[in-house]
N, C-alpha and C positions, 0 to 999 in steps of 0.2 A: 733701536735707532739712537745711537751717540749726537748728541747736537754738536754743531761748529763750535770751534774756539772761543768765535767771535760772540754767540750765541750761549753757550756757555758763560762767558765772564759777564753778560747783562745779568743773565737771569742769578748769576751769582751776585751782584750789585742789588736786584731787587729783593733775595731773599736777606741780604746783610743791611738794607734799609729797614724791610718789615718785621726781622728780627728783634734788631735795632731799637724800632720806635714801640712793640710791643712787651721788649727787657727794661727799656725805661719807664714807661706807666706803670708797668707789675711794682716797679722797686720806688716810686713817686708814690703809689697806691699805700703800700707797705709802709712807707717813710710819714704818710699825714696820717694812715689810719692804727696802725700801731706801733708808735712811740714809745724806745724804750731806755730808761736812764737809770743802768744797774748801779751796783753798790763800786763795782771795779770800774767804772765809768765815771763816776764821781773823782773814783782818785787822778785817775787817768786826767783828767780838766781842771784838777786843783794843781796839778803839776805842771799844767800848759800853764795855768792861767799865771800863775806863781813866776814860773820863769817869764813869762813878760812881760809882767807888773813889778818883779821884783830882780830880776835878774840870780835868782834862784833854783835849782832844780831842786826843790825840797817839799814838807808837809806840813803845817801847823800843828806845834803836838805842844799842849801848854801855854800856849798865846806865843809860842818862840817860833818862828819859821825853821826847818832844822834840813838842812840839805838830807839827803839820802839815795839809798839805791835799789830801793824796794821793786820800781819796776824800769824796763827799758826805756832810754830814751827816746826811739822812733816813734810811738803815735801820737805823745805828748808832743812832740817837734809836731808832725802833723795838723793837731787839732792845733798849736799855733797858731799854725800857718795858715789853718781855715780861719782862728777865729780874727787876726789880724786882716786877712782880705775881706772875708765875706760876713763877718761880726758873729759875737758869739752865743746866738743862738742854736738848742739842739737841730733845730732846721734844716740851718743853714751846715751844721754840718754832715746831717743825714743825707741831704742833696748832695753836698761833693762825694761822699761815699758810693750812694746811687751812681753815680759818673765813674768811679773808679771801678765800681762792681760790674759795671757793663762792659767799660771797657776788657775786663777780664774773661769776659764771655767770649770775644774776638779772640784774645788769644789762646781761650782754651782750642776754639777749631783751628788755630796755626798746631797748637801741640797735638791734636789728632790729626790735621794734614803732613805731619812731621814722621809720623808713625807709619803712614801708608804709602803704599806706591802711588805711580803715578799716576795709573788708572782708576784707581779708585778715588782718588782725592776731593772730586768736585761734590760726588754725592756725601762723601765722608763730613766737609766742609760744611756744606748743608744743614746735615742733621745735627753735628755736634753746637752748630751757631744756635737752634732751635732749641736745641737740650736744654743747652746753656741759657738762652734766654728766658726761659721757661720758668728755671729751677729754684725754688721759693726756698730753698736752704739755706744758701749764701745769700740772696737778698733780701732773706728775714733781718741777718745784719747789716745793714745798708741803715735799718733805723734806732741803732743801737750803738752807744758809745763804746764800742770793743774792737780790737784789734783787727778782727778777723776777718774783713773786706780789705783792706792795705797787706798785709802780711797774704790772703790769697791768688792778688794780685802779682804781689814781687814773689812769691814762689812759683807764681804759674811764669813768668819771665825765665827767669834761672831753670824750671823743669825743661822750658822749650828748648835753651840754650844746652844741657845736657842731651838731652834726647837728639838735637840736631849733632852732637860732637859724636854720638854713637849709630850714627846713617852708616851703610853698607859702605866702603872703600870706593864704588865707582862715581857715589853723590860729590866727592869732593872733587871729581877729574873737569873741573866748568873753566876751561880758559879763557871764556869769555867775559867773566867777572874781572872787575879792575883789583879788589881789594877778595879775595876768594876766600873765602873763610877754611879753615881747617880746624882738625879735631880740638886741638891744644888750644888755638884762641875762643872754639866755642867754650872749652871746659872752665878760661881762663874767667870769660866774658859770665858766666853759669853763676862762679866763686863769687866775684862782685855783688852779682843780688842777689844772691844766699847771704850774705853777708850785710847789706841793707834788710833785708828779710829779721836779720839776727837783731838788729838792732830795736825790734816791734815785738820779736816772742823768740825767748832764748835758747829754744832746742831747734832751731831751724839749721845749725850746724848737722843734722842728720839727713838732711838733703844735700849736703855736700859730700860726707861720707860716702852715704851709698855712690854716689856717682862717679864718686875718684874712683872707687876699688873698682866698679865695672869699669872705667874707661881704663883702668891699667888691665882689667884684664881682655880687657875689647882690643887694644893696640899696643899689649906689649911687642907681640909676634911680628906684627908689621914695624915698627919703628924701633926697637930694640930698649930693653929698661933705662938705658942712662936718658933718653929720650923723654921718655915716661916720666921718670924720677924729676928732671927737672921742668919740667911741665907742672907735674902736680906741686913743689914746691914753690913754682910761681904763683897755680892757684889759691896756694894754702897763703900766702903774703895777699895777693889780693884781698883776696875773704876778711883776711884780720884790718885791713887801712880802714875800712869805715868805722871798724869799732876801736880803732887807738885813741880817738878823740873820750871818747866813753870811757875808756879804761886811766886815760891822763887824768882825766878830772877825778875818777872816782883815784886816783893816788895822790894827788893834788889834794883832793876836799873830802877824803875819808880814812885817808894812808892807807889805803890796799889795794892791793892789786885783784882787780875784779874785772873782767872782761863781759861778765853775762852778768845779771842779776843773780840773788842771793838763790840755793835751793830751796829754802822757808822763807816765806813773808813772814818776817819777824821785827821789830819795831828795834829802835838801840836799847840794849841791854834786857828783850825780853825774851823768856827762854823760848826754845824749839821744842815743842814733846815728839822726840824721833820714838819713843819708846811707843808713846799712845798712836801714832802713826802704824808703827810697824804692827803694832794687835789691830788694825781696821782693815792690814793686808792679809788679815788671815779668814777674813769673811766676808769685806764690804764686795757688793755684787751691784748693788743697786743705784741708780742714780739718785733716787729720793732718802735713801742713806744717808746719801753725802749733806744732806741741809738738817738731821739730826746727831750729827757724830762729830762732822769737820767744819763746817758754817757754824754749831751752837757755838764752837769752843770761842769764852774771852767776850761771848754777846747775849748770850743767855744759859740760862740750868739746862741742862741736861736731865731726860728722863728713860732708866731703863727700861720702859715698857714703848717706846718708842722702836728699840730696838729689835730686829728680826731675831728668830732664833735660832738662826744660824752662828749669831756671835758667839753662843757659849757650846758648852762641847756638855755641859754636867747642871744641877743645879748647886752645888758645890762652887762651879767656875762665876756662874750667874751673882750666887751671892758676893764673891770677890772683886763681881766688877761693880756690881750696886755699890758695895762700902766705898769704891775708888769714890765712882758719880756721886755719892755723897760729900765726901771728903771738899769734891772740884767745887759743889754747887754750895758749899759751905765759906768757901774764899772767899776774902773780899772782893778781889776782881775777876772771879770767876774765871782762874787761871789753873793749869794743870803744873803742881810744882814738880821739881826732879824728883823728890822722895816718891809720889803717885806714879809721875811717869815711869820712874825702874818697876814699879810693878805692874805699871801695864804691858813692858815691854818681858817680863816673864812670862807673864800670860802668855804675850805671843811667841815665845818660844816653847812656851810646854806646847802650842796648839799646833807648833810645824813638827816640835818631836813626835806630837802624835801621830799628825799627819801629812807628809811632804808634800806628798800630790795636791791634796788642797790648798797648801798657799803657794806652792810655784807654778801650777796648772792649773787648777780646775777654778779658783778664786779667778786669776788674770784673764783665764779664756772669758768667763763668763761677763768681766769688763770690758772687753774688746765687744761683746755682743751689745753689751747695754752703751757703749760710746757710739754703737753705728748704729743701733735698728733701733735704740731708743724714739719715739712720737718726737718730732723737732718743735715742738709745743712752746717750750720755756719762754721765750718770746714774746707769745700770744695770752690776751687775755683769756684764758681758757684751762681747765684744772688738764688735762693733759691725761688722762684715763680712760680704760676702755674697760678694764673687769672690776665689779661683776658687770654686766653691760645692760643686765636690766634698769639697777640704777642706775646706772650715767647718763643713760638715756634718760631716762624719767627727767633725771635736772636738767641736761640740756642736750637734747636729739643736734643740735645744730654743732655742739661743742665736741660730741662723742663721732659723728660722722667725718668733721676736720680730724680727729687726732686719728679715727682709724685711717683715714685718708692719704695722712702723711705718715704714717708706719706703713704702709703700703709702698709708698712712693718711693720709700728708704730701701727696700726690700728690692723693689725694682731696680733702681742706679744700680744697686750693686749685683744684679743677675745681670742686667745688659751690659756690664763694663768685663764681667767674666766669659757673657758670650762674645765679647767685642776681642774679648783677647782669646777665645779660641779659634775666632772666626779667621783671627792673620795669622794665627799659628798654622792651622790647618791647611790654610791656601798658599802658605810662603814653600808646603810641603806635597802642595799639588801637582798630580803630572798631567792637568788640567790647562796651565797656563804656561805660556813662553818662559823661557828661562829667566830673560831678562825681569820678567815681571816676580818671578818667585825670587828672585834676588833683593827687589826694593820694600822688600815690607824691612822696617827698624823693629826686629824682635828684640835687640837688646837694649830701643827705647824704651818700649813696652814691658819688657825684664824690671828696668828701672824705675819706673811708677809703681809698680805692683810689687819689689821689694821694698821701695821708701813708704808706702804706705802700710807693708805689716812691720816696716821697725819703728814707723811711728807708733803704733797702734799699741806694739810691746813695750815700747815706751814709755806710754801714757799710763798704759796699767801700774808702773809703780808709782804714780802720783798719788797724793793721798786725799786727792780731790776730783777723781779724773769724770771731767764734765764730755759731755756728747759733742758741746762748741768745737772742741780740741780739734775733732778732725774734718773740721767744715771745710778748711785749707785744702784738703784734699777731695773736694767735690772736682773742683777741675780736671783731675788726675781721672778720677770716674767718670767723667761726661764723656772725656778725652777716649779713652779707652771704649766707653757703649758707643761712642760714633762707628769705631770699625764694625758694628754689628752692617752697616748701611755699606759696606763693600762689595762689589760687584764680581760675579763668581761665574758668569756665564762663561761658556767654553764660545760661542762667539764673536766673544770680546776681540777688537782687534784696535791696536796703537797707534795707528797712523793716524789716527783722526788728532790724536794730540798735540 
């Protein structure tokens, strides 16, 4: 039995209150009991605070204020703008983040009611506002100075705005609307906060990729390419206006032309080791890797017994990289100079000549696994381990039950968001349901989540730091997607009640 209209949007009112009031205590909970104020947080706040103490976008390096372009200017503007309203305690700004992280929660179930017909929607609705509220992923950071609540925010905006530009052809036929939206102004409307999105974390230009190529190839047929063509060059100008101001200044107060931040966090005039980078892409696998290999460098020694052994191929190879780590932990600043780095970056080419598969597959697959199903622990006060599991337990049954907990939970998002996306495949291809209804499911919004989040993901893998954080942005995209699991499949369904 389908409830009334009327009866429907209450009980949908009560579930988006109790949602609501239950997404905000989780992320209030999270924000007073674990507080967190990482190393990239610190800069992130000496950059706000700088620019409006000093009318500066720079760092103290020397007792000299030194402008720079280390990292984007959006969440320093940001935390500004918190710390000028609401004063500049980490508090005060964990709390406006909580607000923005919920708000995100709302619009992840607009982006899975985006996805589904219109029979499905109300329960779809529902569950995804629940998911979402629920979900301790993205509002672990809500108490932590990092981009990543603001940046999941304005991509979940921009994702809804594509996904709605790629609805079936009959969703736009609504005479009724005074200002009617169409493909082109949602793609155009998409660009904009992708483009605000860009200005908080620099590869968010790949949510707009993806979405141009599907929407030319979603409505080349119907509206013909010169259509297309200039559409997406309207896009592509939109996108770029928020970041002209960023790119003026950085030519103005650095003379270059830089529109993103740099690819290495590198200070002025201190070398990049691409070499030592590229030998960590021929074996780093592991998250905890990453804080003996890429975090030591430039802040403390390095020691090769820290390392897996997976790094070397020989003991031969092993001795070669000791005498490097020697060499580095020998410097006075504990710096990897060009001479070390040409030979690390040998290394890692004799270790692809040996073996391709290893560093363009089986290395990147294996980071793709450790950036998603990694324990989302980091966060928390808690070492974040499960094997061997007798000890862990032993030190703390309360710490090892959290981390399996939330490796569990990980595992799960991403089963229900694969069943959620077979479940509209399956029914858009059912001769189960009215035509009309097999027409409205957006299989080429659901196309477009599900390839923006593996070119993020392939993405990430060539970073030479690639954290689990990276794809929290993309929880909404997951919730989004495990909602359609909650779609209604009964043969008698009938529409008129809508």
């Amino acid at each position: 039995m389908i409830p009334a209209s009327g009866g429907r949007v209450t009980t949908l009112r009560t579930h988006a209150v109790l949602a609501g009031i239950t997404g905000l205590a989780l992320r209030i909970l999270i924000v007073l009991q674990f507080p967190v104020f990482p190393d990239d947080g610190k800069t992130y706040l000496q950059l706000a605070l700088n620019w409006i103490d000093h009318h500066v976008y720079g760092l103290w390096l020397g007792g000299q204020l030194i402008p720079t372009d280390l990292r984007m200017p959006g969440y320093p503007a940001f935390l500004a703008g918190v710390s000028m309203l609401r004063g500049r305690s980490q508090q005060a700004i964990s709390l406006s983040q909580a607000v923005v992280d919920l708000s995100t929660c709302f619009l992840t179930a607009g982006l899975a009611a985006a996805l589904a017909p219109k029979w499905a929607r109300y329960r779809i609705i529902v569950a995804t506002l629940w998911l979402s509220a629920t979900c301790p992923f993205v509002a672990n950071y809500a108490a932590a100075i990092l981009t990543e609540v603001p940046v999941a925010c304005l991509s979940t905006v921009a994702s809804l705005c594509f996904v709605l530009a790629l609805r079936p052809a009959r969703a736009f036929n609504v005479r009724s609307w005074r200002f009617a939206p169409t493909p082109g102004k949602l793609l155009i409307a998409g660009a904009l906060f992708t483009g605000l999105a860009t200005l908080l974390r620099p590869e968010m230009p790949l949510l707009l990729a993806v979405a141009g190529v599907l929407y030319c190839l979603r409505w080349w047929d119907f509206t013909g390419w010169r259509s297309v063509v200039l559409t997406g060059a309207t896009a592509l100008l939109v996108f770029v206006l928020p970041l002209l101001p960023w790119a003026t200044r950085n030519y103005v107060t650095l003379h270059k032309v830089q529109f993103l931040a740099p690819r290495y966090v590198t200070l002025p005039d201190e070398y990049a080791p691409v070499g030592y980078y590229a030998w960590l892409n021929t074996w780093m696998e592991r998250y905890r890797d990453i804080y003996f290999s890429t975090w030591t460098l430039s802040v403390a020694k390095m020691n090769i017994d820290d390392l897996p052994p997976s790094a070397f191929d020989s003991a031969e190879e092993k001795t070669r990289v000791a005498a490097l780590i020697d060499e580095y932990n020998n410097t006075p600043l504990l710096d990897i100079t060009p001479e070390v780095d040409q030979q690390f970056a040998e290394i890692g080419r004799e270790r692809t000549r040996r073996h391709p598969l290893r560093t363009y597959i089986s290395v990147p697959f294996q980071r793709v696994l450790t950036i998603w199903f990694t324990p989302r622990t980091e966060l928390l006060p808690i070492d974040g381990k499960l094997w061997p599991i007798a000890q862990y337990w032993e030190d703390s049954p309360g710490g090892w039950l959290t981390t399996a907990g939330l490796a569990l939970l990980g595992y799960l998002y991403v089963l229900l968001s694969i069943g959620g996306s077979w479940v509209a495949w399956r029914s858009s291809r059912s001769g189960d349901l009215p035509a009309d209804a097999q027409d409205n499911w957006n299989l080429w919004g659901i196309a477009s989540l599900i390839v923006y989040m593996l070119v993020r993901s392939a993405f990430l893998t060539t970073l030479e730091a690639p954290e689990p954080r990276y794809v929290v942005t993309c929880y909404p995209a997951v919730l989004a997607l495990a909602g359609l699991l909650w779609a209604q499949q009964r043969r008698t369904l009938r529409f008129e009640h809508d």
